[in-house]
N, CA, C and O atoms as CSV, one atom per row, in Angstrom:
chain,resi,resn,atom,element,x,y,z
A,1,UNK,N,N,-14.776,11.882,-4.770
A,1,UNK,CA,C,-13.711,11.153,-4.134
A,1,UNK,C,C,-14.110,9.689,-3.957
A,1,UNK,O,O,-13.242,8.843,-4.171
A,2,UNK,N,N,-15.602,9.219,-3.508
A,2,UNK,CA,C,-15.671,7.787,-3.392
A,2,UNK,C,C,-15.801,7.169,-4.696
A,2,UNK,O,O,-15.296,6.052,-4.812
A,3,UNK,N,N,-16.474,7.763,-5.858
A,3,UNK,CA,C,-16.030,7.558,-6.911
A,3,UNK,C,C,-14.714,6.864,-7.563
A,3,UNK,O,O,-14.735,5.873,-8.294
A,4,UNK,N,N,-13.344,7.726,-7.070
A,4,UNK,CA,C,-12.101,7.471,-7.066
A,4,UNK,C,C,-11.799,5.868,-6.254
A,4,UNK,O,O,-11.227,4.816,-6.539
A,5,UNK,N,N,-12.438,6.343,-5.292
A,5,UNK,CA,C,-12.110,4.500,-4.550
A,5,UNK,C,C,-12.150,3.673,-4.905
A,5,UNK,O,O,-11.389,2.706,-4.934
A,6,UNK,N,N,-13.798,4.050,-5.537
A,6,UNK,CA,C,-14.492,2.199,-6.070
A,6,UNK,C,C,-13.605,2.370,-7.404
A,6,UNK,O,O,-13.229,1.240,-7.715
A,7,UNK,N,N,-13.113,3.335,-8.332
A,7,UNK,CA,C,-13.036,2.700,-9.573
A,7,UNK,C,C,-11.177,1.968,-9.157
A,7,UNK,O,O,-10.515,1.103,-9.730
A,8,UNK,N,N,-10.916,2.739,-8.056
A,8,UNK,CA,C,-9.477,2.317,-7.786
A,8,UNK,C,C,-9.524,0.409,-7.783
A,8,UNK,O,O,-8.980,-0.377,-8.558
A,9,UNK,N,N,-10.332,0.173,-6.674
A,9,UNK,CA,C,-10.707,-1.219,-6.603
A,9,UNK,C,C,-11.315,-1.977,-7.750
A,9,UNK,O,O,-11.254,-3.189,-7.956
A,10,UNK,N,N,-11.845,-1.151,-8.379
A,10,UNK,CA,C,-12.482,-2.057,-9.323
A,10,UNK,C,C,-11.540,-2.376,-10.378
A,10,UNK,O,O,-11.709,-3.344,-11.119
A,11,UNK,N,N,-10.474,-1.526,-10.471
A,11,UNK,CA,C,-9.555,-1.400,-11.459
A,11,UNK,C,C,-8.453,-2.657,-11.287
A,11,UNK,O,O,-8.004,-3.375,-12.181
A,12,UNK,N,N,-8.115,-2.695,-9.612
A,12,UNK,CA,C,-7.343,-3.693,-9.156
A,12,UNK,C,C,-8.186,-5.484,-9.414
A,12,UNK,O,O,-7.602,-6.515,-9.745
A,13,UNK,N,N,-9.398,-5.338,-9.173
A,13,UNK,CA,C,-10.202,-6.520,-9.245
A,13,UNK,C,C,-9.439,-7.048,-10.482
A,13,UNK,O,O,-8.868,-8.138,-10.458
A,14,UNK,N,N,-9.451,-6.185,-11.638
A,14,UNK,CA,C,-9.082,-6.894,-13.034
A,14,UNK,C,C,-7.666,-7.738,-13.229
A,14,UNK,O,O,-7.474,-8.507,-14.170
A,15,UNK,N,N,-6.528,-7.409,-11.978
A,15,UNK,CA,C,-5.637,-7.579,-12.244
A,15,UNK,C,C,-5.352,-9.274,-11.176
A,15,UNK,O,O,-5.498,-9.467,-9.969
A,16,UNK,N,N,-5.010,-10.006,-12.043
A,16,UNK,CA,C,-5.142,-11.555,-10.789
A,16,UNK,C,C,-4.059,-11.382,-10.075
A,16,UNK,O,O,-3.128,-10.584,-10.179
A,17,UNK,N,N,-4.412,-12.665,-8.951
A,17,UNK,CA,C,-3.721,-12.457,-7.853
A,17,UNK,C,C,-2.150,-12.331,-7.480
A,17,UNK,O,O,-1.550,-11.722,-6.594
A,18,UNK,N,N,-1.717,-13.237,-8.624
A,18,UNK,CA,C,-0.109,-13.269,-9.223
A,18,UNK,C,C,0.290,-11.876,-9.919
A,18,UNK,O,O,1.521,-11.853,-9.907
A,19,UNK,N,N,-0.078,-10.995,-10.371
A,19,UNK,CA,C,0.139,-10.472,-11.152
A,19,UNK,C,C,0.192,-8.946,-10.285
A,19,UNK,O,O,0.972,-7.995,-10.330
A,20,UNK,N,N,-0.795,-9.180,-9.652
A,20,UNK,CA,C,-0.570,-8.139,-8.007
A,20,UNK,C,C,0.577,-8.293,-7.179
A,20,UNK,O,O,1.564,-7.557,-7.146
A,21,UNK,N,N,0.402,-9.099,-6.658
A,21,UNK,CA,C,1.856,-9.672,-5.877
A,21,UNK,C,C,3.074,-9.462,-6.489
A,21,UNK,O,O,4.077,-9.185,-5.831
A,22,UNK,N,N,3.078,-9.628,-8.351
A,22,UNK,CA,C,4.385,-9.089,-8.557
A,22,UNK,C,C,4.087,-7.413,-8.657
A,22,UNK,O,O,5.072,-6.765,-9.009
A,23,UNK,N,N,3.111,-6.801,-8.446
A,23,UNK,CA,C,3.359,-5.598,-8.767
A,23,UNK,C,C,3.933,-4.640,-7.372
A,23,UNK,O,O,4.665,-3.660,-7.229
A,24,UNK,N,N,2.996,-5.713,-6.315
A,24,UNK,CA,C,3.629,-4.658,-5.014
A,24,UNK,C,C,4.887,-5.167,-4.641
A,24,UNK,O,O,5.455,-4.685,-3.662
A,25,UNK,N,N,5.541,-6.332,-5.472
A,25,UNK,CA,C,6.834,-6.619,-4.319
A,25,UNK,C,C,8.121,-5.918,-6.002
A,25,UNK,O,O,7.860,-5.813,-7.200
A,26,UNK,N,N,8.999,-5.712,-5.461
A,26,UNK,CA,C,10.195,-5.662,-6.209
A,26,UNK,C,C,10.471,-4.200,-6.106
A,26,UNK,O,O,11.058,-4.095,-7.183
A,27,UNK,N,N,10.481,-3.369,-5.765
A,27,UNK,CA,C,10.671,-2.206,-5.020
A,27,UNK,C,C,10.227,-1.257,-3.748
A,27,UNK,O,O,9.212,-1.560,-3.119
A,28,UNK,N,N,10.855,-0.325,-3.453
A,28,UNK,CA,C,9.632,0.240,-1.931
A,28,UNK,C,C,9.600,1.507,-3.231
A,28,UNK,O,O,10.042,2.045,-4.246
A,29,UNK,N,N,8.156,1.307,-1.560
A,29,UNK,CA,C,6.687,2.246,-1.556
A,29,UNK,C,C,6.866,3.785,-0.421
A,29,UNK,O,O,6.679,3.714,0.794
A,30,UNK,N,N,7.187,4.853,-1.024
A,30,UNK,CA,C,7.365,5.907,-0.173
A,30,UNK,C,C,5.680,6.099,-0.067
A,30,UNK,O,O,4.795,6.133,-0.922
A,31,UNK,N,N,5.682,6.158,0.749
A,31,UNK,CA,C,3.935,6.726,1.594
A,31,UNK,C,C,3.926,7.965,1.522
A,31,UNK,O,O,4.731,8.781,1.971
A,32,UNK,N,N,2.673,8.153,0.745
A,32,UNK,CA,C,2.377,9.812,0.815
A,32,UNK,C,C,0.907,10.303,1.629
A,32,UNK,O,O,0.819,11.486,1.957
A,33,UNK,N,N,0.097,9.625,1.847
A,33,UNK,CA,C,-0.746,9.795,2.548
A,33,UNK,C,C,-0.991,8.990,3.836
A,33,UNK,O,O,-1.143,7.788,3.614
A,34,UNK,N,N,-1.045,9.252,4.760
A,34,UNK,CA,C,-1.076,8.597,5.863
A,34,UNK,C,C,-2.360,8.649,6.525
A,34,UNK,O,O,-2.424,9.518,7.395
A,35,UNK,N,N,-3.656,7.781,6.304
A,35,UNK,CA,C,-4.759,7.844,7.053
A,35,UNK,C,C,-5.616,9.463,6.668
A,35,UNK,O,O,-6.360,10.028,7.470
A,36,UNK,N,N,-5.390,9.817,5.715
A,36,UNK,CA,C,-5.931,11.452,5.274
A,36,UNK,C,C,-4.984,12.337,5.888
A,36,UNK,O,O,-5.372,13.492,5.714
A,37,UNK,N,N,-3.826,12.290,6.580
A,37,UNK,CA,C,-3.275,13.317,7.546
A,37,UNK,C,C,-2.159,13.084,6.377
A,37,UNK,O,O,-2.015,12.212,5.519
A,38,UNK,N,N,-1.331,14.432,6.788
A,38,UNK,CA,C,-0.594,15.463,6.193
A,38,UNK,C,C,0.865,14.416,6.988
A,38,UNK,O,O,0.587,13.741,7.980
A,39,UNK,N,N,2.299,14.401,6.441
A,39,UNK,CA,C,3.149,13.823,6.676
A,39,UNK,C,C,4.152,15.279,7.315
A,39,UNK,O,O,4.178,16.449,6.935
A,40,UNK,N,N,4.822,14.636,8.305
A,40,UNK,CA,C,5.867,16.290,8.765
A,40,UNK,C,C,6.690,16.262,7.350
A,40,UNK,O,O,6.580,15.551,6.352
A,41,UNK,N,N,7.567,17.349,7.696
A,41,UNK,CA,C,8.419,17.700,6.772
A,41,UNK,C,C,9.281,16.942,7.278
A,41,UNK,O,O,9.643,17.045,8.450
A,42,UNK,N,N,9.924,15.695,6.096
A,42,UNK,CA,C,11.279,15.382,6.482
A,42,UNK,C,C,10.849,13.693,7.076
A,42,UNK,O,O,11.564,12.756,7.431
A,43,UNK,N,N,9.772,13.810,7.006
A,43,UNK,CA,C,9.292,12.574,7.313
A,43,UNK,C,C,8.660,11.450,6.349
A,43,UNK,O,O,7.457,11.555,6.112
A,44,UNK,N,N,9.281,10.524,5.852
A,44,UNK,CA,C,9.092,9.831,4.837
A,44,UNK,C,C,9.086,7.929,4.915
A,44,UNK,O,O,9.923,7.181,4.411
A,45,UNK,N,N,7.648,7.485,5.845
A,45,UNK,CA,C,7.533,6.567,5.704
A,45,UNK,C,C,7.338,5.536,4.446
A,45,UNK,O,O,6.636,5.815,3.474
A,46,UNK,N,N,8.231,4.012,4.634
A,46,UNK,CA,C,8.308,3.447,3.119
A,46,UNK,C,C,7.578,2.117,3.431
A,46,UNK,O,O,7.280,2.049,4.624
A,47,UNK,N,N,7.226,1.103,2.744
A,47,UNK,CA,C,7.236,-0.013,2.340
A,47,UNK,C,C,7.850,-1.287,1.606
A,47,UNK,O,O,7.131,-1.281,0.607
A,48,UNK,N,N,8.277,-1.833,1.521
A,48,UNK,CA,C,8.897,-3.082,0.674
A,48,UNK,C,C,8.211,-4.392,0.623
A,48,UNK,O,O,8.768,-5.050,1.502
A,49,UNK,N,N,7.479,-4.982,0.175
A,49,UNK,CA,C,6.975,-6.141,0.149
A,49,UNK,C,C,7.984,-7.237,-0.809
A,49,UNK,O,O,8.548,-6.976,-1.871
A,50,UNK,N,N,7.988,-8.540,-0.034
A,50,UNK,CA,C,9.029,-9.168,-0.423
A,50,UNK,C,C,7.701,-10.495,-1.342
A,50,UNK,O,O,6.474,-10.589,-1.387
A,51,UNK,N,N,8.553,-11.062,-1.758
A,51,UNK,CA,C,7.721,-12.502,-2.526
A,51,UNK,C,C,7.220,-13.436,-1.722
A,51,UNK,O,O,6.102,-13.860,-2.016
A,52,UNK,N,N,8.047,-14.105,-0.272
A,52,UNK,CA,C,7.990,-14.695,0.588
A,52,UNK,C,C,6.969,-14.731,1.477
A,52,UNK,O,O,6.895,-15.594,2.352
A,53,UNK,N,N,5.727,-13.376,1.242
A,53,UNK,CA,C,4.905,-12.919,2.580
A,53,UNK,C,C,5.621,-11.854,3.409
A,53,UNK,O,O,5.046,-11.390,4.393
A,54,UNK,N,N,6.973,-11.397,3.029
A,54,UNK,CA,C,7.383,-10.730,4.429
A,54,UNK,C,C,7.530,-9.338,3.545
A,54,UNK,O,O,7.792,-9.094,2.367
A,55,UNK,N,N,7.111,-8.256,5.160
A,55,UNK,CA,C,7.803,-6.717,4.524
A,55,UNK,C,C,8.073,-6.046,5.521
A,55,UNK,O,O,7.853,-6.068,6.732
A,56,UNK,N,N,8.661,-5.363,4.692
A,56,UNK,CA,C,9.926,-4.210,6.129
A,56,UNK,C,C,9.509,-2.953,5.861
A,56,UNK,O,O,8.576,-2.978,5.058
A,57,UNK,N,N,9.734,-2.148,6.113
A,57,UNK,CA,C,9.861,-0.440,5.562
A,57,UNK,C,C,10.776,-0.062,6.633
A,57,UNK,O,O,11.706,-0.598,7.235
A,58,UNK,N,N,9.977,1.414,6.653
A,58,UNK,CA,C,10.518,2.410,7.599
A,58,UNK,C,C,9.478,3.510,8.404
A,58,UNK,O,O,9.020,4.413,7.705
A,59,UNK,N,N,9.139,3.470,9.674
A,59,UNK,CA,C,7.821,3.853,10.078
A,59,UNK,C,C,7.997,5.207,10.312
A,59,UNK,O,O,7.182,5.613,11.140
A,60,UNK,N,N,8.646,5.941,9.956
A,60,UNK,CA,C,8.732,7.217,10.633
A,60,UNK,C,C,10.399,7.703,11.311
A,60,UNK,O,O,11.277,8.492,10.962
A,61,UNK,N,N,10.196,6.690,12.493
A,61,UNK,CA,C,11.488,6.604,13.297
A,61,UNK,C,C,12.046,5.394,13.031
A,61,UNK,O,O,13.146,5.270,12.491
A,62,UNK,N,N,11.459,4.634,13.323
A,62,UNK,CA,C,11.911,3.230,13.504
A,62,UNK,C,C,12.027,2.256,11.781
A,62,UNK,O,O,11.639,2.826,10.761
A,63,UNK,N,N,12.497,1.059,11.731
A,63,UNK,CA,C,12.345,0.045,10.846
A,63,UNK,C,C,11.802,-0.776,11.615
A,63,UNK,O,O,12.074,-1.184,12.744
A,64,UNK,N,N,10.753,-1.045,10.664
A,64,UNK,CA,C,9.901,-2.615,11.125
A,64,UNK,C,C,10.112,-4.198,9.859
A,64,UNK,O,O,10.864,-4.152,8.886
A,65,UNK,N,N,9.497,-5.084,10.126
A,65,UNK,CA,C,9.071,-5.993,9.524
A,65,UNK,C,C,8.449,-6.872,10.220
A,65,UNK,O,O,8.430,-6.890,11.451
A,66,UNK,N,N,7.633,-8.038,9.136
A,66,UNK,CA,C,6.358,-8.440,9.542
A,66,UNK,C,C,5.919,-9.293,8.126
A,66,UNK,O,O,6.624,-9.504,7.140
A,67,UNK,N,N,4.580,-9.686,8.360
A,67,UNK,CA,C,4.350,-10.522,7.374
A,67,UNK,C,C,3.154,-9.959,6.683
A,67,UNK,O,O,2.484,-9.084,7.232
A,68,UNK,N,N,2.739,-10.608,5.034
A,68,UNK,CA,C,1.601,-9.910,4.524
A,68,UNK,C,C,0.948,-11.160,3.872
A,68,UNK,O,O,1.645,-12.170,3.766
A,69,UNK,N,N,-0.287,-11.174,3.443
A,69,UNK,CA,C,-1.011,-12.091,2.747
A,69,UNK,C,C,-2.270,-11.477,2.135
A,69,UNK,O,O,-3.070,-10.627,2.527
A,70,UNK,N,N,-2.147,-12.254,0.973
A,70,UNK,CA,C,-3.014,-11.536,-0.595
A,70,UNK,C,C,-3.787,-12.362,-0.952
A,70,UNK,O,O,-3.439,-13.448,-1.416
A,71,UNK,N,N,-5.025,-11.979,-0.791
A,71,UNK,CA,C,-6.131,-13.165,-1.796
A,71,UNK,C,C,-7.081,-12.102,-2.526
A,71,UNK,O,O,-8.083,-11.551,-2.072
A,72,UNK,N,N,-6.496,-11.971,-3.757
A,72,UNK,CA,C,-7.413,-10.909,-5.066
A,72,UNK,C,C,-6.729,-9.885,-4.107
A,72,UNK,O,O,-5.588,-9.886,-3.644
A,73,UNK,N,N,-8.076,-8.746,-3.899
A,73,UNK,CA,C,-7.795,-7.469,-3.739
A,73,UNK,C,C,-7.616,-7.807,-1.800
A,73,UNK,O,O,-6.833,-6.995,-1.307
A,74,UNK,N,N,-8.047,-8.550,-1.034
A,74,UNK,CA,C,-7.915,-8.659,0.142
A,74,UNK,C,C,-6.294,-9.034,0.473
A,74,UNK,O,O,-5.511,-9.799,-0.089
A,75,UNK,N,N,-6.114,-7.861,2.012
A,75,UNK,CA,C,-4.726,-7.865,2.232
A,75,UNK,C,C,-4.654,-7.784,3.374
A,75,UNK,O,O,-5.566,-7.151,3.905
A,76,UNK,N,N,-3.536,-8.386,4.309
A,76,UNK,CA,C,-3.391,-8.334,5.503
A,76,UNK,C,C,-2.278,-8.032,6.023
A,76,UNK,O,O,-1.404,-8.237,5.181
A,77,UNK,N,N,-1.763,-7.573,7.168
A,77,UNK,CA,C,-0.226,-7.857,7.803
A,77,UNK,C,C,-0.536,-8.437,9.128
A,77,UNK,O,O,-1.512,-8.448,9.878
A,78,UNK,N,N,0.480,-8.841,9.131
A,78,UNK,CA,C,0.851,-9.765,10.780
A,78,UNK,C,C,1.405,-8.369,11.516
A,78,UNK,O,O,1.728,-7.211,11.249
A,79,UNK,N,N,1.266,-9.448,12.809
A,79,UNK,CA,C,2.429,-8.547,14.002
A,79,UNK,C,C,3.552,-8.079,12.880
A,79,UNK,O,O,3.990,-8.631,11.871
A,80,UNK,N,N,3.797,-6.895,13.477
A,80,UNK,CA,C,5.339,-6.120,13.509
A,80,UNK,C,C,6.049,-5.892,14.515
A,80,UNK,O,O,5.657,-5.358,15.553
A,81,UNK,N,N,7.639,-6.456,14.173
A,81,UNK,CA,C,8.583,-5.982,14.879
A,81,UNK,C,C,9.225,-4.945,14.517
A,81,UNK,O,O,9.034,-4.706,13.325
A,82,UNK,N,N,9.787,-4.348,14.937
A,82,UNK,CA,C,10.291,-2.827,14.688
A,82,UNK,C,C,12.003,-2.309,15.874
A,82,UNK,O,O,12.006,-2.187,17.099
A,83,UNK,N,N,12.735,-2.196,15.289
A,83,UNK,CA,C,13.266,-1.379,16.449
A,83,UNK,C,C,12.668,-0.217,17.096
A,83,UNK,O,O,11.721,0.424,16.641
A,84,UNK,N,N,13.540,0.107,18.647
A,84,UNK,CA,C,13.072,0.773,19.784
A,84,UNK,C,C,14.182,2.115,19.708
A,84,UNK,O,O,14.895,2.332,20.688
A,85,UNK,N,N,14.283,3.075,18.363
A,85,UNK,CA,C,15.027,4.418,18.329
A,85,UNK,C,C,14.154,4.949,18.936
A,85,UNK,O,O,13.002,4.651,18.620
A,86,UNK,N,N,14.350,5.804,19.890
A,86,UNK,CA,C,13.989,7.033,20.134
A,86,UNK,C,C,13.716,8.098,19.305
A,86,UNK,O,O,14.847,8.464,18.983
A,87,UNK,N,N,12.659,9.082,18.563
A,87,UNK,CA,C,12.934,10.274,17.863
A,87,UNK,C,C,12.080,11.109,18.119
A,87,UNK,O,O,11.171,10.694,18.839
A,88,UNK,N,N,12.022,12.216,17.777
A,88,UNK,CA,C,11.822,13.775,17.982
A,88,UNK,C,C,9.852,13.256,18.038
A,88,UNK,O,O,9.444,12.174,17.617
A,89,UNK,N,N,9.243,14.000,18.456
A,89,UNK,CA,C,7.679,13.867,18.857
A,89,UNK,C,C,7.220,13.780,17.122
A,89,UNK,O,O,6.473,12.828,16.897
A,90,UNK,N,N,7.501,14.472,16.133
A,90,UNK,CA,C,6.769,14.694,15.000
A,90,UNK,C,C,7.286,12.515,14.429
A,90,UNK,O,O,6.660,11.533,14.033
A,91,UNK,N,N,8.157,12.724,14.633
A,91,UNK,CA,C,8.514,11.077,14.086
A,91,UNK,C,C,7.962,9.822,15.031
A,91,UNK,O,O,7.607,8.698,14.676
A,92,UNK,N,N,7.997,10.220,15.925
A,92,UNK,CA,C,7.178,9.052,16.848
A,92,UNK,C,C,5.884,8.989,16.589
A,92,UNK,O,O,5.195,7.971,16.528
A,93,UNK,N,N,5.507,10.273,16.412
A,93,UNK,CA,C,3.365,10.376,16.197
A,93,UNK,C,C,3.526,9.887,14.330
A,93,UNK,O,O,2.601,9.132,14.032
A,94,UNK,N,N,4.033,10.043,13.692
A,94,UNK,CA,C,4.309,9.341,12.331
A,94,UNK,C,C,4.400,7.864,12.474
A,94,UNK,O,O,3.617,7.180,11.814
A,95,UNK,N,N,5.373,7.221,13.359
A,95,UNK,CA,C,5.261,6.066,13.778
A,95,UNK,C,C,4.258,4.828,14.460
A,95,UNK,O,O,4.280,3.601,14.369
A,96,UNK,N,N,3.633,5.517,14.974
A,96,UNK,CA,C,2.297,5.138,15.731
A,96,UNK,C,C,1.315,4.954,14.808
A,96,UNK,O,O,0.704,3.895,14.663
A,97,UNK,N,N,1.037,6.557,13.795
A,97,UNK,CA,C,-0.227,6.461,12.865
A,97,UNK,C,C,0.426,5.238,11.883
A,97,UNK,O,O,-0.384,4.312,11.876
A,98,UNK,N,N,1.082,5.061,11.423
A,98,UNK,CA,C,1.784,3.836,9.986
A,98,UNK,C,C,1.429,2.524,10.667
A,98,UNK,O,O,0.520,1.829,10.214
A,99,UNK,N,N,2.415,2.013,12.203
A,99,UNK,CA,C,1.995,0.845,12.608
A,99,UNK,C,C,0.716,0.667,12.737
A,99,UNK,O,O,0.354,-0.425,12.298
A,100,UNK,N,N,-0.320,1.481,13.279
A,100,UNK,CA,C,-1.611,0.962,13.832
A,100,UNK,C,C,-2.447,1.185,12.173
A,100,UNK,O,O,-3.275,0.377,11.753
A,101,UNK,N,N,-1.945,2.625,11.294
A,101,UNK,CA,C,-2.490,2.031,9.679
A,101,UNK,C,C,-2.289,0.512,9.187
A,101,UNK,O,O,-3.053,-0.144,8.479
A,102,UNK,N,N,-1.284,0.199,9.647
A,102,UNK,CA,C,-0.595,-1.326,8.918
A,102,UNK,C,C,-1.790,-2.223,9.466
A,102,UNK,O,O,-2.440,-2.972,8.736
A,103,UNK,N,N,-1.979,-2.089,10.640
A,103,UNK,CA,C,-3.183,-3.480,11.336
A,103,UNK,C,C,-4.198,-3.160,10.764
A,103,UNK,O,O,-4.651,-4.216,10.324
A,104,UNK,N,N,-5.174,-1.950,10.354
A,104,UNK,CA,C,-6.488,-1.425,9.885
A,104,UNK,C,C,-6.478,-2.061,8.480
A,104,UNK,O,O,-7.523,-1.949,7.838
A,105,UNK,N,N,-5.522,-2.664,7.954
A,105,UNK,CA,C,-5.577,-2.550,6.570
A,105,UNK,C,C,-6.393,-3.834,5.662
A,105,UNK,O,O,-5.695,-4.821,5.430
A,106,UNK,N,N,-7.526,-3.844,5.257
A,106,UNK,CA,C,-7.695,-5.387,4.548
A,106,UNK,C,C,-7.887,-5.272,2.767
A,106,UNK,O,O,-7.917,-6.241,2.008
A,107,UNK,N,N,-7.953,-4.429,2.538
A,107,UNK,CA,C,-7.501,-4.464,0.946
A,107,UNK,C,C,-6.407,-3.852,-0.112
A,107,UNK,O,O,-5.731,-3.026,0.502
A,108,UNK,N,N,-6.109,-3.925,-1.080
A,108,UNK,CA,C,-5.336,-3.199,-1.488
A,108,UNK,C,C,-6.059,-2.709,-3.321
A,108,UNK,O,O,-7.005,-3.187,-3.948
A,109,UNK,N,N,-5.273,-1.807,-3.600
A,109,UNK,CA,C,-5.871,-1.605,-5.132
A,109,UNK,C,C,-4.648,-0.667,-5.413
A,109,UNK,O,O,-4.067,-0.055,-4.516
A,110,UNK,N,N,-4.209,-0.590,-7.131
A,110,UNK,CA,C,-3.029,0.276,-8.068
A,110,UNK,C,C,-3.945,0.617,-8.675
A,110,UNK,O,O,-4.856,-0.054,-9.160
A,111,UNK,N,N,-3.613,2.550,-8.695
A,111,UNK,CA,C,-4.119,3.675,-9.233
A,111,UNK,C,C,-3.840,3.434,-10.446
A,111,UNK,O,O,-2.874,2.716,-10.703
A,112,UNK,N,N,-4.557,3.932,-11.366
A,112,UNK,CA,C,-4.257,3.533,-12.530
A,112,UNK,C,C,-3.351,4.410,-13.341
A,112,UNK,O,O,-3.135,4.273,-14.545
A,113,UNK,N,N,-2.715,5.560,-12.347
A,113,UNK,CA,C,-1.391,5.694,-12.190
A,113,UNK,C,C,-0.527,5.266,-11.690
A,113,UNK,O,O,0.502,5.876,-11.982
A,114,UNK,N,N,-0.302,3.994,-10.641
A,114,UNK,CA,C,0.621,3.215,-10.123
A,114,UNK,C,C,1.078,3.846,-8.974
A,114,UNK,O,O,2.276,3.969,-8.721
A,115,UNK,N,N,0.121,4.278,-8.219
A,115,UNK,CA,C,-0.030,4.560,-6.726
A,115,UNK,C,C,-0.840,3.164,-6.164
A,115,UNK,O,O,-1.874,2.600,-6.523
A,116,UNK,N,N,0.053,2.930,-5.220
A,116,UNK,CA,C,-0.308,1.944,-4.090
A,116,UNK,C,C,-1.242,2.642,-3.418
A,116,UNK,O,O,-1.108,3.773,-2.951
A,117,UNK,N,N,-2.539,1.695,-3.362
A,117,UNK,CA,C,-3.673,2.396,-2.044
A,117,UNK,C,C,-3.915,1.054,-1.207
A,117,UNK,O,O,-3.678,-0.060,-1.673
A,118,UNK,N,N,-4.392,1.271,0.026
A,118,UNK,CA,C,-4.036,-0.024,1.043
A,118,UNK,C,C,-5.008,0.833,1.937
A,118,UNK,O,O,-4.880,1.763,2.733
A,119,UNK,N,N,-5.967,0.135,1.464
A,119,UNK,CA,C,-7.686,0.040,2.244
A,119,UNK,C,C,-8.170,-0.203,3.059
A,119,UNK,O,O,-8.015,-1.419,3.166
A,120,UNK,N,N,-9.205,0.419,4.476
A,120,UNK,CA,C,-9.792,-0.334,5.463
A,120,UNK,C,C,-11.232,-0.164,5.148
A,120,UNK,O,O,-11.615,0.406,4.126
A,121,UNK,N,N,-12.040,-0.677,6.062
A,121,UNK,CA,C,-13.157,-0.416,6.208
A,121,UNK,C,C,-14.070,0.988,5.687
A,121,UNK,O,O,-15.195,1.036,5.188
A,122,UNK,N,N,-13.244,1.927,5.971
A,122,UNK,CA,C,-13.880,3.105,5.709
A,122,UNK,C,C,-12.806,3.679,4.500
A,122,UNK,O,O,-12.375,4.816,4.307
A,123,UNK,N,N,-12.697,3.095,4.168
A,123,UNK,CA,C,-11.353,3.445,2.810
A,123,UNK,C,C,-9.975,3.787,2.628
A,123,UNK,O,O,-9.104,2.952,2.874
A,124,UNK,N,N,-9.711,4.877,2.240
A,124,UNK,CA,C,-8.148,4.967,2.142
A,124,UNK,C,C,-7.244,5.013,3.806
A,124,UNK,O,O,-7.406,5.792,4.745
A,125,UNK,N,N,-6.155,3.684,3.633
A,125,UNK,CA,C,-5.414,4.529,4.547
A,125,UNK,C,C,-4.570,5.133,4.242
A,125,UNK,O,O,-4.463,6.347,4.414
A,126,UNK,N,N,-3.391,4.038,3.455
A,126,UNK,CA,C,-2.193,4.723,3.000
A,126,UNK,C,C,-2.447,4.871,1.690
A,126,UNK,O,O,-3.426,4.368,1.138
A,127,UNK,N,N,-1.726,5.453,1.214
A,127,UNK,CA,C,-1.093,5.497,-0.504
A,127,UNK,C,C,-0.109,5.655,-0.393
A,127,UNK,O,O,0.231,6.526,0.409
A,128,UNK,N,N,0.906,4.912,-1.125
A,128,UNK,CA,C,2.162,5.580,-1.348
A,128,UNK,C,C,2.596,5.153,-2.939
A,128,UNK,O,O,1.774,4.528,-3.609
A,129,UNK,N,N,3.790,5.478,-3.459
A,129,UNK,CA,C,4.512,5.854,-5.198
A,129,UNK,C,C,5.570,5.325,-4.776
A,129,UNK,O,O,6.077,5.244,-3.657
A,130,UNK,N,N,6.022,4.768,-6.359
A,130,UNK,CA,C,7.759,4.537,-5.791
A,130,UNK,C,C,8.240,5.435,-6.594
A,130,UNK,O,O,9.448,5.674,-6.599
């Protein structure tokens, strides 16, 4: 599996910084892994990265947006705003793990199947496919 990481990153290294940026913005990103944990049923957090620095998704319960910034494989987000829905306990604890994944996050790398992976310190958080 760490195998899988580094060649994930190493794979992204090759691709410059323009050429990344157009790959994560121009559609959303359904999240399939969330921090190694299992997603409820019915629960389908997304992503959208825009050209501008800015991205929105959908956290679970809520919609957020916020800002992002790319240098090579290093990645960041700003504060998020989000609306204040109320939802069922399995969508709120979905909500919580995505926002506080979103702050952990400083790299990114494309599977060389074209899975989004979005990296911390100790490696995978998210992945998600469009």
């Amino acid at each position: 599996m760490h195998h899988l990481k580094a060649l994930s990153v190493s794979l992204a290294m090759l691709i410059p910084t323009g050429a990344m940026a157009q790959t994560l913005t121009g559609g959303e990103w359904r999240v399939v892994d969330l921090a190694g944990g299992a997603l409820p049923e019915g629960v389908s957090p997304t992503l959208s990265f825009a050209t501008e620095g800015r991205v929105a998704g959908h956290s679970g319960c809520n919609r957020f947006t916020g800002s992002w910034v790319q240098d090579g494989t290093a990645l960041t987000f700003g504060a998020m705003a989000s609306t204040r829905m109320a939802c069922d306990a399995p969508r709120m604890e979905t909500e919580t793990r995505m926002l506080a994944a979103l702050g952990a996050v400083t790299s990114v790398a494309l599977t060389p199947g074209g899975a989004l992976e979005l990296l911390g310190p100790a490696g995978l958080i998210i992945r998600a496919v469009r």
